[in-house]
C-alpha positions as CSV (number, residue, x, y, z in Angstrom):
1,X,39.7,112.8,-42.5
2,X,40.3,112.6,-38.9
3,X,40.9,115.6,-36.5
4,X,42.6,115.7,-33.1
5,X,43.1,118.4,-30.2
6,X,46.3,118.6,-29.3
7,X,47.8,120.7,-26.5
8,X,51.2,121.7,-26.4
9,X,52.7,123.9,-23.2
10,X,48.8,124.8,-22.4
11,X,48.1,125.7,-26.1
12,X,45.0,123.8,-27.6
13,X,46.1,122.7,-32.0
14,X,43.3,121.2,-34.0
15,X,45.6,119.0,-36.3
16,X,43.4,116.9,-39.5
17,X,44.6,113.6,-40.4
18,X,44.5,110.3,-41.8
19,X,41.6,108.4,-40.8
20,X,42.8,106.1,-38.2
21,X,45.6,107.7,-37.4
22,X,44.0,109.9,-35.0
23,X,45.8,107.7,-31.9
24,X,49.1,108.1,-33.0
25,X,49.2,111.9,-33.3
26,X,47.4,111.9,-29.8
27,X,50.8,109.9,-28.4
28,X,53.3,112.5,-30.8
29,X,51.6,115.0,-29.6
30,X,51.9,114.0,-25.9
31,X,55.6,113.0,-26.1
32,X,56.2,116.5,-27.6
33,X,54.2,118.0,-25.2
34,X,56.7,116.3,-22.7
35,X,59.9,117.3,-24.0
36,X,58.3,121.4,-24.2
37,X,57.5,120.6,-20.3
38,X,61.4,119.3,-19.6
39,X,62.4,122.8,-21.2
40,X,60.1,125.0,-19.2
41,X,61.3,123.0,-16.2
42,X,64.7,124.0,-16.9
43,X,64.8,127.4,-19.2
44,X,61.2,128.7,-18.4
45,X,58.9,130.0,-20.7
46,X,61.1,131.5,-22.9
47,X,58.4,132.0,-25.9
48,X,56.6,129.3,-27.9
49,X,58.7,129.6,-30.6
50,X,61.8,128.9,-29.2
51,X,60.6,125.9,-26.7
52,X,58.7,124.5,-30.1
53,X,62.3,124.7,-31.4
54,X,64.1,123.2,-28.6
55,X,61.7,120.0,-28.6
56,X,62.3,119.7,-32.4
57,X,66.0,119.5,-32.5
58,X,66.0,117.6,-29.4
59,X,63.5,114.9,-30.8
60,X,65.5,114.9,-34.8
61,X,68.8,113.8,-32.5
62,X,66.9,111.0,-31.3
63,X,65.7,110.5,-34.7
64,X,69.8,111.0,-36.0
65,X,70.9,108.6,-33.1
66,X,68.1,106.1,-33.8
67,X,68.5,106.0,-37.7
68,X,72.3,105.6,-37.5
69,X,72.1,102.6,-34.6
70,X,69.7,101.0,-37.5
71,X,72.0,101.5,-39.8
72,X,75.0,99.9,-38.0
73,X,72.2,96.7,-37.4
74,X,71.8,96.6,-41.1
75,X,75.5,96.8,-41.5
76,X,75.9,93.9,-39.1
77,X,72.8,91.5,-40.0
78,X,74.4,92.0,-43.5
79,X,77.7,91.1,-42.5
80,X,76.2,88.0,-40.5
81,X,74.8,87.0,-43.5
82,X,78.0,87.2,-45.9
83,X,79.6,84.9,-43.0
84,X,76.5,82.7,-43.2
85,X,76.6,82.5,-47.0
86,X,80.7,81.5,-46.6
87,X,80.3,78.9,-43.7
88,X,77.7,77.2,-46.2
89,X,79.8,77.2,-48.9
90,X,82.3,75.9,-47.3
91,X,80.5,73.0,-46.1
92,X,78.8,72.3,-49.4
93,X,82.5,72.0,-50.7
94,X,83.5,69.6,-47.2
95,X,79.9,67.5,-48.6
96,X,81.2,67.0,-52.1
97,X,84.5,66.2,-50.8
98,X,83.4,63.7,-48.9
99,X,80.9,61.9,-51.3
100,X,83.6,62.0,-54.1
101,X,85.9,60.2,-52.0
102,X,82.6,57.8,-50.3
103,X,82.1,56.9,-54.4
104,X,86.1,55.9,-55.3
105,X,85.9,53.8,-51.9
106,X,82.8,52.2,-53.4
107,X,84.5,51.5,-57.4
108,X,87.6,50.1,-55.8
């Protein structure tokens, strides 16, 4: 297991995790760190607690907003798709047209 130091608002955490992942919690841990820092620039240090609060509703509505923009990409790469699936069918029908009337031109 891998172990990081991270500081939040001046406060040293020891957090333990996957081996490998010890990068990645460095960066969470520095973009939380940032968003505590943008409260105590504007609301001061109004407890730990409640900037620790603050950063974690303020980071889940980027999670909302990001998870519901991927959802409307889904919802349009699926739709792209469906429109795909009928422009193909619709030239497979124009193809077999078009061979059905190439093979009467060729019997008569």
């Amino acid at each position: 297991m891998g172990q990081v130091n991270l500081t939040i608002n001046g406060r040293s955490y020891a957090i333990t995790c996957d081996d490998g992942q010890e990068g990645r919690i460095r960066r969470l841990g520095q973009y939380i760190d940032a968003k505590v820092a943008e409260f105590v620039g504007s609301v001061g240090q109004v407890g730990e607690a409640r900037l620790l609060l603050l950063a974690a509703l303020v980071i889940a509505d980027e999670l909302a907003d990001a998870n519901e923009a991927l959802r409307l990409e889904r919802s349009e790469v699926r739709a792209t798709e469906a429109a795909t699936d009928t422009a193909a069918s619709g030239v497979n029908g124009i193809a077999q047209r078009v061979e059905a009337i190439a093979a009467r031109l060729e019997t008569s």
